[in-house]
C-alpha positions as CSV (number, residue, x, y, z in Angstrom):
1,X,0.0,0.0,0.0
2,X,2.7,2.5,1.0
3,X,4.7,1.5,-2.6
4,X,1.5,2.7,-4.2
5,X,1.1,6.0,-2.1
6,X,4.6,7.2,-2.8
7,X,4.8,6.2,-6.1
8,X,4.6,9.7,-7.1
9,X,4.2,13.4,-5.4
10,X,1.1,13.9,-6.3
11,X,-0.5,10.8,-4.5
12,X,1.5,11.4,-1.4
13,X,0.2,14.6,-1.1
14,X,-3.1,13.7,-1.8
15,X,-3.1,11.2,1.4
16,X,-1.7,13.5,3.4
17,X,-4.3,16.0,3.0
18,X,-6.6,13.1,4.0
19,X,-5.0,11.7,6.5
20,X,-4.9,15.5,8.2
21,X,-8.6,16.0,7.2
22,X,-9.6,12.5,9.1
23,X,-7.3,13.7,12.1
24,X,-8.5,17.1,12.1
25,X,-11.7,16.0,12.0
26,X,-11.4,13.9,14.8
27,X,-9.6,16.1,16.7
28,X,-12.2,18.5,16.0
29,X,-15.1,16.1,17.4
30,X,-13.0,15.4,21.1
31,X,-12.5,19.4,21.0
32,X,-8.6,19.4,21.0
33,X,-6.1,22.4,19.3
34,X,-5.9,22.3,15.5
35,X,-2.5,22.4,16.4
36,X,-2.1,19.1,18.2
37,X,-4.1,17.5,14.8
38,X,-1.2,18.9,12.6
39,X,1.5,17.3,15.0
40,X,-0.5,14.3,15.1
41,X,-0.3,14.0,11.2
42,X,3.3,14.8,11.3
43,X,4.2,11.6,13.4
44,X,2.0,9.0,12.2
45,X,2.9,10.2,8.3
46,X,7.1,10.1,9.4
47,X,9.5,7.3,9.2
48,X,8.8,5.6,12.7
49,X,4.9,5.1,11.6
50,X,3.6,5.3,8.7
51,X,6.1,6.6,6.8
52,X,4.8,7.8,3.8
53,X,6.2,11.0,3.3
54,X,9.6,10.4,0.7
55,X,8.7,13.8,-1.5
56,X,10.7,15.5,1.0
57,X,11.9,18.4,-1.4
58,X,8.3,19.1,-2.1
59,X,7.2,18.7,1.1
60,X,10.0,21.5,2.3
61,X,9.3,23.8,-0.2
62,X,5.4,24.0,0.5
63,X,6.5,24.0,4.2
64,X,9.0,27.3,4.0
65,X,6.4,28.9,2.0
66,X,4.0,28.4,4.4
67,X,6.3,29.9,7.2
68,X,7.2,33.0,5.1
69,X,3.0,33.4,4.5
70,X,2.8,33.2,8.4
71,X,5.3,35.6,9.2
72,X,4.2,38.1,6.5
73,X,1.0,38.1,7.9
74,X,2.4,38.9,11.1
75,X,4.3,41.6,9.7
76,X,1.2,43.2,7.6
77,X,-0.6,43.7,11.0
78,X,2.3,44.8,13.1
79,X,2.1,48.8,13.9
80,X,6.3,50.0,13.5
81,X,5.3,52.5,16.0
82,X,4.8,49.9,18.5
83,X,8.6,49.2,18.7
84,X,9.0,52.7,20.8
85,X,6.7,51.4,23.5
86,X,7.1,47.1,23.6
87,X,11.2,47.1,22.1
88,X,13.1,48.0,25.1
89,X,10.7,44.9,27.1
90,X,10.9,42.6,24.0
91,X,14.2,42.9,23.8
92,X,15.3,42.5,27.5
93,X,12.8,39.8,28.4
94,X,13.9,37.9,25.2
95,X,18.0,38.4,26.1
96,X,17.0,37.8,29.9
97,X,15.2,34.6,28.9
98,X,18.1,33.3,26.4
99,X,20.5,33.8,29.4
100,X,18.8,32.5,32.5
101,X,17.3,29.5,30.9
102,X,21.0,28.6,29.7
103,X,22.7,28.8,32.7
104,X,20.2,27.0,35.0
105,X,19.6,24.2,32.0
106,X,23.4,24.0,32.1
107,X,23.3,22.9,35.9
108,X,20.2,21.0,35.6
109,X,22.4,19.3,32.6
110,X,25.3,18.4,35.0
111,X,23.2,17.7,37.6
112,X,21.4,14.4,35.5
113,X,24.6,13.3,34.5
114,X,25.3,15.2,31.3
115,X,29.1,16.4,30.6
116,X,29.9,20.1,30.5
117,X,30.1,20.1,26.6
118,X,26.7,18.5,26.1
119,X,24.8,20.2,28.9
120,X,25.9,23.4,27.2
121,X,24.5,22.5,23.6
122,X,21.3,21.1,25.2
123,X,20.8,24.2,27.7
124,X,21.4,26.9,24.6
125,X,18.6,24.3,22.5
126,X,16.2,25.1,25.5
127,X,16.5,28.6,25.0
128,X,14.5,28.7,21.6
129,X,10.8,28.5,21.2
130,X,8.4,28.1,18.1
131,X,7.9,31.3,16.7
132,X,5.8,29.5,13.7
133,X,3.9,27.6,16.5
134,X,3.1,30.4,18.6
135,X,2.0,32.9,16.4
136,X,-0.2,30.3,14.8
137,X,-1.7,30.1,17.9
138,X,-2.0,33.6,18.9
139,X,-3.6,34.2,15.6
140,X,-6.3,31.6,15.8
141,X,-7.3,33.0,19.3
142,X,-7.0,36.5,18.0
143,X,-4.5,38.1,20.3
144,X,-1.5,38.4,18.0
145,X,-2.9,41.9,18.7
146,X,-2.8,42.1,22.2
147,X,-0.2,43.8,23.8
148,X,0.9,40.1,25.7
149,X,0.7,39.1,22.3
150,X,2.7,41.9,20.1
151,X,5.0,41.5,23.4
152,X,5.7,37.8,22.9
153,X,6.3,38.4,18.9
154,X,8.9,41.2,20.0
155,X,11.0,38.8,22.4
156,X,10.8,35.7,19.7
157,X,11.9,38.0,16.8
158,X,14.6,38.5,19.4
159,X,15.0,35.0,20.1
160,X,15.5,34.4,16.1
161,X,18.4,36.6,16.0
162,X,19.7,35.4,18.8
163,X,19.7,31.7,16.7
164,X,21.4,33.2,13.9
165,X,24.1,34.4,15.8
166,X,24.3,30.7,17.4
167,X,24.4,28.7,13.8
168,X,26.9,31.3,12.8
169,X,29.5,30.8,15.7
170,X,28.3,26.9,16.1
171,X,29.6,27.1,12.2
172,X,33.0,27.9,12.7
173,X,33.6,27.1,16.2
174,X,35.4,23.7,15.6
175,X,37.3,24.6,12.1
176,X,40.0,26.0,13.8
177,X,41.6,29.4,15.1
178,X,43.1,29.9,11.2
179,X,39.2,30.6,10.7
180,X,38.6,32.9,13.4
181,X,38.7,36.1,11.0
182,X,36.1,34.0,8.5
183,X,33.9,33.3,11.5
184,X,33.7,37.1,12.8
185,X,33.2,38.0,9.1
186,X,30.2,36.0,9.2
187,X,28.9,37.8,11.9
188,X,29.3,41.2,10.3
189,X,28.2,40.1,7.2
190,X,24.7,39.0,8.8
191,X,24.9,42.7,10.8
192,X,25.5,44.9,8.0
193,X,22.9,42.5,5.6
194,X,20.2,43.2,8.6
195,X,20.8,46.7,8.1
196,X,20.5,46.7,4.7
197,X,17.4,44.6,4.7
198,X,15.8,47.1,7.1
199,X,16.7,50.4,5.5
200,X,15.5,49.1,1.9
201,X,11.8,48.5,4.0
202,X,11.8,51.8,5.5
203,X,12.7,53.3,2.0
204,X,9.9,51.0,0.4
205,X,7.0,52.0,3.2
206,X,8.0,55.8,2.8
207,X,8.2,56.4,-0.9
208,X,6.7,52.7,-2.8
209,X,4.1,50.8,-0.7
210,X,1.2,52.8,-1.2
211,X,1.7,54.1,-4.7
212,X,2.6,50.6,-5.9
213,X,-0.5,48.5,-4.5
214,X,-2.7,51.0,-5.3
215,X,-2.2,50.5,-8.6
216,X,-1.9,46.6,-8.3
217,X,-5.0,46.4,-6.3
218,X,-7.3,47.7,-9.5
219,X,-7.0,43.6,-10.0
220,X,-7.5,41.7,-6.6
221,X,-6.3,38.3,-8.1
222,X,-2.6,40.5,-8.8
223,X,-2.6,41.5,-5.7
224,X,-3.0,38.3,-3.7
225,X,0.1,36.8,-5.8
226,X,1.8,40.3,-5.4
227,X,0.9,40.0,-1.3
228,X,3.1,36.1,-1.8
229,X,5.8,37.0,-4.0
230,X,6.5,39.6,-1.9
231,X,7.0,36.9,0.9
232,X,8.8,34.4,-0.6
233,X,11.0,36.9,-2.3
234,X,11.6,38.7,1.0
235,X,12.1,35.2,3.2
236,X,14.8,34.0,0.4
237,X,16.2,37.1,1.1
238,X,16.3,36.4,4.8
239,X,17.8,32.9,4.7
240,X,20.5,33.8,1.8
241,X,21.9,36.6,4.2
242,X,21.5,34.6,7.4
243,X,18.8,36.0,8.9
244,X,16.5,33.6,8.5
245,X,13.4,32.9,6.4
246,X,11.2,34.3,9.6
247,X,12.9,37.9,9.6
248,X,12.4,38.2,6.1
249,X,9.1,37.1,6.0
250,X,7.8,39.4,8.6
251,X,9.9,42.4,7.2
252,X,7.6,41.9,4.3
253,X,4.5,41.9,5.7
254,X,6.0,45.2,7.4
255,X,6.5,46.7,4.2
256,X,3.1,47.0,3.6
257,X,1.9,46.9,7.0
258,X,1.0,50.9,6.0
259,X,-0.9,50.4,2.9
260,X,-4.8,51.0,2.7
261,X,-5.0,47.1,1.5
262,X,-3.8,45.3,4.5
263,X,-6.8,43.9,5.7
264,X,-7.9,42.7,2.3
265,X,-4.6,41.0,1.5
266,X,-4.0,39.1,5.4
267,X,-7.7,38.3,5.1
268,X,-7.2,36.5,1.5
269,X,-4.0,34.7,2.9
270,X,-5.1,33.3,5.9
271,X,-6.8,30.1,4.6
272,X,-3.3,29.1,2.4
273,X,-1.2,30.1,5.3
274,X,-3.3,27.6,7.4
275,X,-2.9,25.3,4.1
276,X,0.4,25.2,3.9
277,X,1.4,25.4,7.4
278,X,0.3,21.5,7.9
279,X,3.1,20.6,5.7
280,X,5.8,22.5,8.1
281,X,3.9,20.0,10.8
282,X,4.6,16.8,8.5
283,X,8.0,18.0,7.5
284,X,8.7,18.3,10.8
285,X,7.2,14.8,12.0
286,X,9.4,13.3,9.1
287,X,13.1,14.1,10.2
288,X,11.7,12.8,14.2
289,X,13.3,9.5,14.5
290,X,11.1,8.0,17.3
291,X,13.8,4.7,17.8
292,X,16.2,7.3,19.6
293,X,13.7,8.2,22.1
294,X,14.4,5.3,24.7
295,X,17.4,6.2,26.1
296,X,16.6,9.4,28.2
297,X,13.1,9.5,29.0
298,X,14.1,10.9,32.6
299,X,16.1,13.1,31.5
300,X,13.6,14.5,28.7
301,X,11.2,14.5,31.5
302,X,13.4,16.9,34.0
303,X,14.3,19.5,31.2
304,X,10.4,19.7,29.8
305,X,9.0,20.1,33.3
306,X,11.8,23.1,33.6
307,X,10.8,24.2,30.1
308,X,7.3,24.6,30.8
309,X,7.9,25.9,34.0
310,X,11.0,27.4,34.6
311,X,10.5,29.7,31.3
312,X,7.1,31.0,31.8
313,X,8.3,31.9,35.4
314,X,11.5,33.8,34.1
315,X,9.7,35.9,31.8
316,X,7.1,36.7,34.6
317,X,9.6,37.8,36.4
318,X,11.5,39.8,33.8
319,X,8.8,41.6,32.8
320,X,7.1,42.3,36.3
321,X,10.3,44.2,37.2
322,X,10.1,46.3,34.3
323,X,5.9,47.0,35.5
324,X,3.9,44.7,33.6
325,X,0.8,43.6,35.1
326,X,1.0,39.8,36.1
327,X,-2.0,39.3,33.7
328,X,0.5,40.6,30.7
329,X,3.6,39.0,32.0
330,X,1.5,35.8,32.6
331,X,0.1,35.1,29.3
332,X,3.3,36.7,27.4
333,X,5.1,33.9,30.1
334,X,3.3,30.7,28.4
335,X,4.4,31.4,24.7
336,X,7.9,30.3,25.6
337,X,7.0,26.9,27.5
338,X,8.1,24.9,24.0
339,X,11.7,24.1,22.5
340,X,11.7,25.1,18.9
341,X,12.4,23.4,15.5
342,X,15.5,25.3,15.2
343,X,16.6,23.3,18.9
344,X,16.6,20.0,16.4
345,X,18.7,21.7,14.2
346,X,21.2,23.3,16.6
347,X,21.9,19.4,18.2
348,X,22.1,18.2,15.0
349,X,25.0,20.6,14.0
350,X,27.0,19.5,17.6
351,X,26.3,16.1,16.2
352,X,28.0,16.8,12.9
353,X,30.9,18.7,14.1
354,X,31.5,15.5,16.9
355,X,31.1,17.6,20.1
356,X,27.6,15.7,20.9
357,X,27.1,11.8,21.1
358,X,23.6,11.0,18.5
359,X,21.5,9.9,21.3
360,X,21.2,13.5,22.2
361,X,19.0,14.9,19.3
362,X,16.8,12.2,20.4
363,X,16.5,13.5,24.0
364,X,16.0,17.1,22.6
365,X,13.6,15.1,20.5
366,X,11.7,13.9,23.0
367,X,11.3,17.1,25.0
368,X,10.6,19.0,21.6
369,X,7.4,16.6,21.4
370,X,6.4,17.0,25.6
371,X,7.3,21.1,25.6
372,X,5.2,21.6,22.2
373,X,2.4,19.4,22.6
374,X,1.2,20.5,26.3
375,X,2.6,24.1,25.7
376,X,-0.1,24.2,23.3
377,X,-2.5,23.5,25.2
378,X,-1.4,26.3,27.5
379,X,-1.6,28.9,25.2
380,X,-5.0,27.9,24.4
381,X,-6.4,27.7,27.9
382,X,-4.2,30.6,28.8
383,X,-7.0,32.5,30.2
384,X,-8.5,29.4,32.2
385,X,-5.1,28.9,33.4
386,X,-4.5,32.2,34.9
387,X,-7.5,32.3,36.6
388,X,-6.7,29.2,38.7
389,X,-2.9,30.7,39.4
390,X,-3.9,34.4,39.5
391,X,-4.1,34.0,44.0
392,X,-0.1,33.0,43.3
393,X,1.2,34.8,41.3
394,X,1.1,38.9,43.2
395,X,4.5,38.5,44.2
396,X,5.5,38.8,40.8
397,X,3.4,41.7,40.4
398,X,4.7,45.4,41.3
399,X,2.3,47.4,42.9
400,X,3.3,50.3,40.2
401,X,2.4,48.8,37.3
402,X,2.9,52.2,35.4
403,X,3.3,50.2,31.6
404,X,-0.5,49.3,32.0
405,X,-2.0,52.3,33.2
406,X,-5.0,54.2,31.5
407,X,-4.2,56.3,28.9
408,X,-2.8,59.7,30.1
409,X,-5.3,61.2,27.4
410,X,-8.2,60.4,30.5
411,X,-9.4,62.5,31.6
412,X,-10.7,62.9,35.6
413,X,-14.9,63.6,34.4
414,X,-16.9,60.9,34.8
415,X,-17.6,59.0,31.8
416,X,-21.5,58.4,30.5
417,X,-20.7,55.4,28.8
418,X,-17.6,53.0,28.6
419,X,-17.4,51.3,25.3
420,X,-15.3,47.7,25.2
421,X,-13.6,47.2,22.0
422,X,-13.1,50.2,19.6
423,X,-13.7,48.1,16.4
424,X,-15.4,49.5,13.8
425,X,-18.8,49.2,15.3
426,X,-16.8,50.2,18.4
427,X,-15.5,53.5,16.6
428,X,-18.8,54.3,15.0
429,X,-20.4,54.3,18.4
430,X,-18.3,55.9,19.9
431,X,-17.3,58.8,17.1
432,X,-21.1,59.4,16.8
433,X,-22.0,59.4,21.0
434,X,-18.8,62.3,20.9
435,X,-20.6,64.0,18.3
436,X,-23.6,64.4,20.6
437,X,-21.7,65.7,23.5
438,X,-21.3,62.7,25.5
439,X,-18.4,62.1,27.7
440,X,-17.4,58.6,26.3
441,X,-14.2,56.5,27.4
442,X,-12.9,53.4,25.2
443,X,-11.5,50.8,25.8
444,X,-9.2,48.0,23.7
445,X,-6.7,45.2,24.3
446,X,-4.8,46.7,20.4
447,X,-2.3,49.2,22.2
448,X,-2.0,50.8,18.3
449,X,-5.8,51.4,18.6
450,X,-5.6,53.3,21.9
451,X,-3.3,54.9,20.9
452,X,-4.7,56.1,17.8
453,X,-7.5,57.3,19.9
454,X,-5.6,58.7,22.3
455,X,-3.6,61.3,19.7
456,X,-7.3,62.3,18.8
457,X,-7.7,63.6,22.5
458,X,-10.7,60.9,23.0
459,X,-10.4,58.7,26.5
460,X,-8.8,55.8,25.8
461,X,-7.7,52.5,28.5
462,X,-5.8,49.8,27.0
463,X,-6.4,46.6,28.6
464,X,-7.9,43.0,28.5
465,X,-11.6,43.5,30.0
466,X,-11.6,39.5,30.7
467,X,-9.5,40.7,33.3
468,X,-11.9,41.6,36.4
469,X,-8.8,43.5,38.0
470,X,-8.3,45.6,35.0
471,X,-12.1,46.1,35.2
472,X,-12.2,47.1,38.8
473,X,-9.6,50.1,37.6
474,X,-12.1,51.8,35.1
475,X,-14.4,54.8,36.2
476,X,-17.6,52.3,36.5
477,X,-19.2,53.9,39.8
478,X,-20.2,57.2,37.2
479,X,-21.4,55.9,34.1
480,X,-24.6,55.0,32.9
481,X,-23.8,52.9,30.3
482,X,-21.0,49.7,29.5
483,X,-21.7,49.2,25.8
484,X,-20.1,45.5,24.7
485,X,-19.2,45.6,21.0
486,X,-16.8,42.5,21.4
487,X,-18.7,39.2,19.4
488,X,-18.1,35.9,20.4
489,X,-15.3,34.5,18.4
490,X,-15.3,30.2,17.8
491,X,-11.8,29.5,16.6
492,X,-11.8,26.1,16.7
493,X,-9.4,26.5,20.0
494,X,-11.6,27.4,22.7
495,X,-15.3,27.0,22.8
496,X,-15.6,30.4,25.6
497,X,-17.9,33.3,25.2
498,X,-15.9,36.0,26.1
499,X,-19.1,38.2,26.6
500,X,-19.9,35.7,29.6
501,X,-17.1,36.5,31.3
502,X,-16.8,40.4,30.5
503,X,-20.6,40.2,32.4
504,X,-19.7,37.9,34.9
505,X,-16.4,40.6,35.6
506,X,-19.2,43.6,35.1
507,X,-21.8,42.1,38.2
508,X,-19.3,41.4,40.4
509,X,-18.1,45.2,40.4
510,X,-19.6,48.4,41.9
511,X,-21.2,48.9,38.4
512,X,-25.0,50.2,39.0
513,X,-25.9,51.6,35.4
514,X,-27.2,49.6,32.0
515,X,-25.1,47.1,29.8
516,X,-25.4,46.9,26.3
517,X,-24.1,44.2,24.0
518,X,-23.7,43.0,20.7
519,X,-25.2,39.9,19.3
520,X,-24.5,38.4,15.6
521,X,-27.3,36.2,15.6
522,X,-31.1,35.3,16.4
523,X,-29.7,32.6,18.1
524,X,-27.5,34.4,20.4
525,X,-29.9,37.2,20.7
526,X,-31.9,34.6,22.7
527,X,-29.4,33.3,24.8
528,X,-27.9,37.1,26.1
529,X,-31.5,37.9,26.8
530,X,-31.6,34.9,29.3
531,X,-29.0,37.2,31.2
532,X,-28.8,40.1,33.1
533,X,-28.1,42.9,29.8
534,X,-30.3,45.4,28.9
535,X,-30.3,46.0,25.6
536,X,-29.1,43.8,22.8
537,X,-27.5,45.3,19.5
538,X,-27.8,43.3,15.9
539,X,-25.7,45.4,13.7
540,X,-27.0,43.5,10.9
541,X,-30.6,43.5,11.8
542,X,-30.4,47.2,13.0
543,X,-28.5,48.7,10.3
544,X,-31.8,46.7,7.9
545,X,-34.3,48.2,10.0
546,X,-32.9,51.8,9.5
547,X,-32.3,50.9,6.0
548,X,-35.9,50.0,5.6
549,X,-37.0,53.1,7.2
550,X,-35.0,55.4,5.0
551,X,-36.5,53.6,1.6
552,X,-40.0,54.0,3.0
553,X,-39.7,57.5,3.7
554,X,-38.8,58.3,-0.1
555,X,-41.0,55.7,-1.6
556,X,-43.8,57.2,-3.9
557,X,-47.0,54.8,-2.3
558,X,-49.0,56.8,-5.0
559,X,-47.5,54.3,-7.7
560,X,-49.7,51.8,-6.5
């Protein structure tokens, strides 16, 4: 059976997109990540099960396009002007992570038995987590715009440079001291070609982006395979100067992060990024030699359980000393509790230079498969998570949390009505209740969106209104309205109606005035009715209604 499957690409691709359709599906039916389906296809489809996947050049190339389509999309959404206010923390959480977690998985290396040389390539593999993973993630749950999210992306951009600079020295380290000047070379070559790289985007966002796409976008079918040249072009780029097909991918999406098309172009992309990431998951399940695994199951064990752990609780602490709220530092904490793919690859470079015995790319195996699996699972459930460990976790908290404060455009009046989530129905209310004199305050997890408000001299609170601490900060006592434009979301991750909560948070506060909130359906219309709002908002049915009214006033009944 297998000698017919991989008798040619085409067939082995076709059963693997239905092997990952039957896994998906049942994944889908006991309610479990899309995530952990993809993994699950990349194991059973690799050499140790099934092994059916011998196109491996295909397979690799649909895989790396996949990752530059993720990053890019990344980049399209990311606001440059962020980096003033989340760099300095991306960057010292993401140095302070790399550093602590090597030196402790160092000792922790010695300490089961490891020598010094292996417990220092095994610690430095710790270090790196799953950019591709996590932002896939964070995207499906919709907080890749969240500041714990943009947060996380700045400290795992970090991390990817910080990789580079690893391969490059891991490169030349055991070729000899007569190399030493080719080595350093390497490193300014990667510099100055980082440089380069950036200043071209900057020159293309400033003078080309918007003049070019707007011509391009007169045809939307040229603009989608504009949208994924740029990527690909871009990540090849990336890797050719040794920076890596994830910089250039998300430098790309930066370049037109500015353009009046964005949203049209990430929404177009998103279904073939989720298409062709499954084929990073199967590429990845096929290089995983599950024979090695035996040997150091203990072992594997003890550096997961400090991976998981020991990361989250490092960047919690990183970040609550520079005055992020726990909640933040929490959430930002859990995208690092997974080794990375890159981890793999840094072991089996020790392996090829002889400084590493080849048992240990299956230990780093092994915990690649623990940390990645439950990690996701983590990230999912993050908010169910940190409600169970929010009691614990105030001693990581400063009591001056001045990087999460309301936005110093509020101002001391009280506030008629609070609006939560300045979408566009969001911004439409609230432009319009402005208009009419009243004192409105709004409120978004998007920091770029409060801010944006913020410049505009409207009242503005960044934060996650999940959070019933967060709520318990905002004027409530005064206003007489708390208008909800936040719709319930099913991802496929979670199955959790935000809106729940937010009203759960709302009742158990000092709030005494009326909640609005927005339903998308009959359906749900019926169920918020059951609970304690008092008025429900259909944009849909609403905006009809008023349409209807308007072509009644003007129609002619005479012509009857």
């Amino acid at each position: 059976m297998v000698e017919v499957i991989t008798q040619s690409a085409f067939s082995e691709i076709a059963t693997l997109l239905v092997l990952a359709a039957v896994i998906g599906f049942i994944g889908s039916l006991l309610r479990q990540p899309l995530i952990v389906s993809f993994i699950a296809v990349g194991l059973l489809s690799g050499p140790s099960a099934l092994d059916i996947v011998h196109s491996k050049e295909q397979i690799s190339l649909l895989s790396e396009l996949g990752i530059a389509v993720l990053l890019f999309l990344v980049g399209i959404k990311l606001d440059v002007k962020l980096i003033r206010s989340i760099g300095v923390v991306s960057v010292f959480t993401g140095l302070g992570q790399v550093l602590f977690t090597s030196i402790i998985g160092y000792f922790i290396g010695l300490a089961v038995g490891l020598d010094r040389v292996t417990s220092t390539y095994v610690a430095v593999a710790l270090t790196f987590s799953s950019t591709i993973i996590i932002v896939k993630i964070l995207s499906d749950k919709r907080e890749i715009d969240s500041l714990h999210g943009q947060i996380a992306l700045g400290f795992l951009i970090v991390q990817d440079l910080v990789v580079v600079m690893a391969m490059i020295v891991l490169a030349t380290i055991g070729i000899g001291a007569g190399h030493e000047r080719e080595a350093n070379g390497s490193i300014l070559q990667v510099a100055l070609s980082g440089i380069g790289l950036l200043s071209f985007v900057i020159i293309f966002v400033r003078y080309i982006a918007n003049p070019l796409t707007e011509q391009i976008a007169k045809n939307k079918e040229l603009l989608l395979i504009y949208a994924i040249a740029q990527a690909a072009l871009f990540a090849t780029i990336g890797s050719m100067v040794g920076l890596g097909m994830e910089v250039g991918g998300l430098l790309a999406g930066v370049a037109l992060a500015s353009t009046p098309y964005r949203e049209s172009i990430a929404a177009r992309l998103a279904p073939l990024r989720d298409f062709l990431l499954l084929f990073f998951f199967i590429a990845l399940g096929a290089n995983l030699d599950l024979s090695l695994l035996g040997s150091h199951v203990s072992d594997a064990i003890v550096f997961s359980l400090f991976v998981l752990i020991g990361n989250p609780l490092i960047v919690l602490i990183i970040m609550g000393i520079m005055g992020y709220r726990k909640r933040t530092s929490f959430l930002a904490g859990l995208t690092v509790a997974q080794i990375s793919e890159f981890s793999l690859i840094f072991i089996a470079m020790g392996i090829s230079l002889g400084h590493l015995a080849q048992d240990i790319l299956g230990l780093v195996t092994l915990i690649g498969m623990i940390t990645i699996t439950l990690s996701t699972y983590m990230i999912t459930y993050s908010h169910q998570l940190y409600a169970i460990f929010e009691p614990l976790l105030d001693v990581f908290e400063r009591k001056d949390t001045k990087r999460e404060q309301l936005s110093e455009h509020q101002s001391d009046d009280h506030h008629q009505v609070i609006i939560l989530g300045l979408g566009r129905l969001g911004t439409a209310i609230a432009a319009r209740l402005i208009d009419k004199g009243v004192n409105v305050l709004g409120v978004d997890f998007n920091p770029s969106v409060t801010k944006h408000w913020g410049q505009l001299s409207v009242d503005t609170a960044y934060g996650d209104v999940t959070d019933s601490d967060f709520l318990q900060e905002l004027p409530l006592r005064h206003a007489q309205w708390i208008v909800s434009t936040i719709p319930h979301h099913h991802s496929g991750l979670t199955y959790e109606d935000t809106r729940n909560t937010i009203l759960q948070a709302i009742v158990s506060s000092d709030f005494t005035g009326k909640l609005a909130v927005v339903s998308q359906s009959k359906q749900e219309t019926k169920e918020l009715e059951g609970l304690a709002i008092n008025l429900v908002l259909e944009p849909f049915q609403d905006a009809a209604d008023r349409a209807v009214e308007l072509l009644l006033e003007g129609l002619d009944t005479r012509s009857k």
